[in-house]
Phi, psi and omega in degrees: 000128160242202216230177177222079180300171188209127182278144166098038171205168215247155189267000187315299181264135214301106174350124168094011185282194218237333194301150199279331188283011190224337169319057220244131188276179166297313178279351172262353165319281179310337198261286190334319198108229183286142136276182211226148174247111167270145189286162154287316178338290194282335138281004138315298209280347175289165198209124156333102175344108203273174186293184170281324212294287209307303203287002166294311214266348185309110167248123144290149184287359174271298187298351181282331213253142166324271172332306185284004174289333209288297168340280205299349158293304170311322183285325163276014175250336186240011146303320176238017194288326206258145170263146199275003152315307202253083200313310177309285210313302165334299177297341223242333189283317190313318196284285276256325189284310201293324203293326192288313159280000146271356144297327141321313176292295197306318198286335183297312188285354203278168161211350143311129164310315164303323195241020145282312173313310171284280224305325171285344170270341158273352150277357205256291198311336191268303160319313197253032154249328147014276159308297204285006189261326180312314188292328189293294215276004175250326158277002177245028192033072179230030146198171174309164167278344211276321189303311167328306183291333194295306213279019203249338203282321175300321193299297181322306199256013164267344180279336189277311183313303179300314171305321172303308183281307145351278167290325185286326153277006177250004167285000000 
């Protein structure tokens, strides 16, 4: 037997109930879209379109990991590290920082070992152009140094951190 859903109605209540979520005309049919026929087996187990309150309280698993708190701090320290005269260095540090947490984000999301494993070794390769972008602006003097040093120290513990995590899933 299947159950015949309509999106934008809720499984609370049973098909043919008297309840206002399942009350749906033809023409609100047609507004909603398709409908979709689910086995029952498989609309039992669904759970109800949860609320904004609940999905606010919602952590994903790449934000639960240290390293991408450490990632999304390096990326906001090398956002504004660059002054926007000088446009290349900026665009190139900004993608690198970015490239580091969301590679960090992608490897949280993995569920292979292997492929947490690539995704935490091309974020660790993104941290140390990082690093090597930092040493370019300290040496051509373009941002401060104390910022230069705050952000090379993040850069330094997200590559041990991404190494770390690295080797431990390629064992």
């Amino acid at each position: 037997m299947a159950v015949h859903l309509v999106p934008g109605t809720s499984l609370a209540e049973p098909p043919g109930s008297a309840g206002p979520s399942t009350s749906v005309t033809a023409a609100s049919a047609a507004v909603a879209g398709p409908a979709f026929d689910v086995p029952a087996e498989a609309a039992a187990g669904l759970a109800a379109v949860p609320t904004d309150a609940e999905l606010d309280g919602v952590q994903l698993d790449a934000s639960k990991l240290h390293c991408y708190q450490v990632a999304l701090e390096l990326h906001t320290q090398c956002s504004v590290l660059v002054a926007v005269l000088h446009r290349v260095v900026r665009d190139q540090l900004e993608r690198a920082s970015l490239s580091v947490l969301l590679n960090t984000a992608e490897a949280g999301g993995r569920r292979s070992r292997r492929d947490k494993a690539r995704y935490f070794a091309y974020a660790r390769g993104s941290a140390t152009e990082v690093a090597a972008l930092l040493d370019v602006l300290e040496r051509r003097h373009l941002a401060a140094p104390a910022a230069i040093r705050s952000a090379r120290r993040l850069a330094i513990r997200a590559i041990q951190m991404l190494t770390r995590v690295h080797q431990r899933l390629s064992e």
